[in-house]
C-alpha positions in Angstrom: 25.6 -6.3 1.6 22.4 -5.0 0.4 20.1 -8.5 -1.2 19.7 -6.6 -4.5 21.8 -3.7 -5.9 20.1 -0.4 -6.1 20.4 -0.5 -9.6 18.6 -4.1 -10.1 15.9 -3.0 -8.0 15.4 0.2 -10.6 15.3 -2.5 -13.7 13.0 -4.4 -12.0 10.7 -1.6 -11.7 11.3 -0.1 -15.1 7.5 -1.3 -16.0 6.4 0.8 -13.3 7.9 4.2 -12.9 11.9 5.3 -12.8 12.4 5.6 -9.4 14.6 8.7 -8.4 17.7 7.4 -6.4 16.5 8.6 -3.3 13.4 6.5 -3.4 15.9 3.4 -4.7 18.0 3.7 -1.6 14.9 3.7 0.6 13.4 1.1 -1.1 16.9 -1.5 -0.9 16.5 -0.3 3.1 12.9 -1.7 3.6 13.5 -4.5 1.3 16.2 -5.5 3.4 14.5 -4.9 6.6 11.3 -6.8 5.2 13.1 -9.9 4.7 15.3 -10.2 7.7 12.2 -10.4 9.5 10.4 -12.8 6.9 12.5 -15.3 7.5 11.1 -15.7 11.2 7.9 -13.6 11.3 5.3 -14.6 8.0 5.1 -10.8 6.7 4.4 -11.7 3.1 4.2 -15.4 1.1 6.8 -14.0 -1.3 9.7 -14.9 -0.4 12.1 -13.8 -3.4 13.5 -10.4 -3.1 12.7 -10.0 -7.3 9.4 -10.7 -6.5 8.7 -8.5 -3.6 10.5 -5.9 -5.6 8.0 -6.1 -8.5 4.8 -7.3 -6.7 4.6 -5.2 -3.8 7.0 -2.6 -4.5 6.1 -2.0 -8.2 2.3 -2.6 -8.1 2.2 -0.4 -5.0 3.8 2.6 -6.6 2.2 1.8 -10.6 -1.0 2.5 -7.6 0.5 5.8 -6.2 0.2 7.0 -9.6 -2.9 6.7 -10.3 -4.4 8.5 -6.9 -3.6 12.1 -7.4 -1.8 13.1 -4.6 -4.2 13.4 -2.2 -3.7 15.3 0.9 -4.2 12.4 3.7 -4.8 8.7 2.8 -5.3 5.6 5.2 -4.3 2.1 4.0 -6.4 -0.3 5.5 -5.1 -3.8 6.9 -1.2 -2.8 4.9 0.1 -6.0 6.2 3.9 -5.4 5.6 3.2 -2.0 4.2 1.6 -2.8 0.9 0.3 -0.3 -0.7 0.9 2.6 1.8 4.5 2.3 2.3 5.6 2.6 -0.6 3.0 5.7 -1.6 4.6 7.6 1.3 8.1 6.8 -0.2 7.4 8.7 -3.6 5.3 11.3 -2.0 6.7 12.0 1.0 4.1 15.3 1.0 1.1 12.3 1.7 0.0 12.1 5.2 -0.2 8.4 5.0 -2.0 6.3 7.9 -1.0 2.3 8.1 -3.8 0.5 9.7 -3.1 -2.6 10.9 -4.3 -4.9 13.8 -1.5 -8.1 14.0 1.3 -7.3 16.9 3.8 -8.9 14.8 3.0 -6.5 11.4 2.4 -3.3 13.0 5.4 -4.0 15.3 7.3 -4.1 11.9 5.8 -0.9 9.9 6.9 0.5 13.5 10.7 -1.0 13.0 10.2 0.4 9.3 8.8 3.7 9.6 12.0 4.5 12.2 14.3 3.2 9.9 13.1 4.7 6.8 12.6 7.6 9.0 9.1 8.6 7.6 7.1 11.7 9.2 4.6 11.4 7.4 3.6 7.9 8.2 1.6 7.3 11.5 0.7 3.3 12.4 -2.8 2.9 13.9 -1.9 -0.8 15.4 -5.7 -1.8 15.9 -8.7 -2.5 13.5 -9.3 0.6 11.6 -13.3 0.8 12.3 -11.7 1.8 16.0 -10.3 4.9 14.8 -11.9 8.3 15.7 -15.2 8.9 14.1 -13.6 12.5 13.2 -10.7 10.8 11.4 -11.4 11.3 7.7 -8.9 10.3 4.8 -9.1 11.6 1.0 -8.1 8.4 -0.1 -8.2 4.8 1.6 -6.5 1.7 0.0 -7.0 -1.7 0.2 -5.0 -4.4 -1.2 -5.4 -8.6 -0.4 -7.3 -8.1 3.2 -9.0 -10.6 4.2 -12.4 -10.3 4.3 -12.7 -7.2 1.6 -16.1 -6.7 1.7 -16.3 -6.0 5.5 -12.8 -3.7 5.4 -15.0 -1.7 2.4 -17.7 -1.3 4.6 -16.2 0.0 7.5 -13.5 2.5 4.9 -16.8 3.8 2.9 -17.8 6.4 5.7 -13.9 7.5 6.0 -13.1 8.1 2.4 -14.4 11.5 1.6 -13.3 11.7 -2.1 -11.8 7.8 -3.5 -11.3 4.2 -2.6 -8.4 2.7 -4.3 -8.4 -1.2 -4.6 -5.7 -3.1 -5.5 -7.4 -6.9 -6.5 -8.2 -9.0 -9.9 -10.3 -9.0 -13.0 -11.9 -12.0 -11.6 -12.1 -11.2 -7.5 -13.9 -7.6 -7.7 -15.8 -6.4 -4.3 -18.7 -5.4 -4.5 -18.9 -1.7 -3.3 -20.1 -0.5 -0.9 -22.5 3.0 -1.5 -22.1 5.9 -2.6 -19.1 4.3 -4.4 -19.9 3.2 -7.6 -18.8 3.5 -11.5 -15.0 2.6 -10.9 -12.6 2.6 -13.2 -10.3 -0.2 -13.9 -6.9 0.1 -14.6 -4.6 -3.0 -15.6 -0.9 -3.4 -13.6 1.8 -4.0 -15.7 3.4 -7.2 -16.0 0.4 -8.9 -14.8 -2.5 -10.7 -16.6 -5.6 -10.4 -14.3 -4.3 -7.7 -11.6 -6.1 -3.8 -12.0 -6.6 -0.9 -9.7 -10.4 -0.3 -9.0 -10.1 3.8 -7.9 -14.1 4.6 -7.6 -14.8 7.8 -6.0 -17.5 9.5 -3.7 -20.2 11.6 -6.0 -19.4 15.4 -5.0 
């Protein structure tokens, strides 16, 4: 038995988007999958499934919206897949890059990806400043890493048209040149939480 129906999970992210029911069955999948192994590996401090739903699943995809589509984007330190994942699920078109350097959570978007069975989602299982030099992304995402201001330093130089920053009213990074003049974007259902999208001058 699935933890939430497909049809709860579509309520709960109503604010959001309406999710097609393709995208609804995937997202039951890695919801399920996520906490079968949060209950013995600490992927995420939420631990109710309504939550996860609308914090990392909604916010994640309210994101998606905003970015445009672009061709490849790389989200740096994605923990338990947050925001990348779910961008790859709604545009499965998105060459979408998971950077992350714990065993335990890369070994999961590993577990996830084959599940999910996502081409278009490649897991780079080490610090992202490691990747080639020649790797270049559209669009790079960050969202609660630790150390922000760091992870933006070493994504500047990768990003060759936006940086997309999922944080709060009152924790903005400072960023990191030429990014600068962002635009701010509140999340639904939240009262401090925006999207910070700030783009490379052309």
């Amino acid at each position: 038995m699935p933890t939430l129906t497909e049809e709860t999970i579509a309520k709960l992210l109503a604010p959001y988007l309406t999710p097609p029911s393709t995208l609804l069955h995937q997202l039951s999948l890695y919801l399920d999958l996520l906490l079968k192994w949060n209950a013995h590996t600490n992927l995420t401090a939420i631990r109710d499934p309504h939550e996860i739903v609308r914090r990392h699943f909604g916010e994640s995809l309210f994101a998606a919206q905003q970015l445009g589509q672009p061709a490849a984007l790389l989200d740096l330190g994605s923990g338990a897949g947050f925001p990348g994942l779910p961008i790859a699920l709604l545009y499965p078109h998105i060459a979408v890059t998971l950077a992350e350097s714990q065993n335990k959570k890369s070994t999961f978007l590993r577990e996830t990806v084959r599940t999910l069975n996502l081409p278009n989602v490649q897991i780079w299982p080490a610090r992202a400043e490691t990747l080639p030099p020649n790797r270049l992304f559209h669009t790079i995402t960050l969202r609660a890493v630790a150390h922000m201001q760091a992870a933006l330093t070493a994504a500047a130089p990768r990003a060759t048209h936006q940086l997309a920053i999922l944080t709060t009213q009152t924790h903005q990074p400072q960023l990191p040149p030429p990014f600068t003049n962002p635009t701010q974007t509140p999340i639904p259902q939240t009262q401090d939480s925006i999207l910070l999208l700030t783009h490379r001058p052309q």
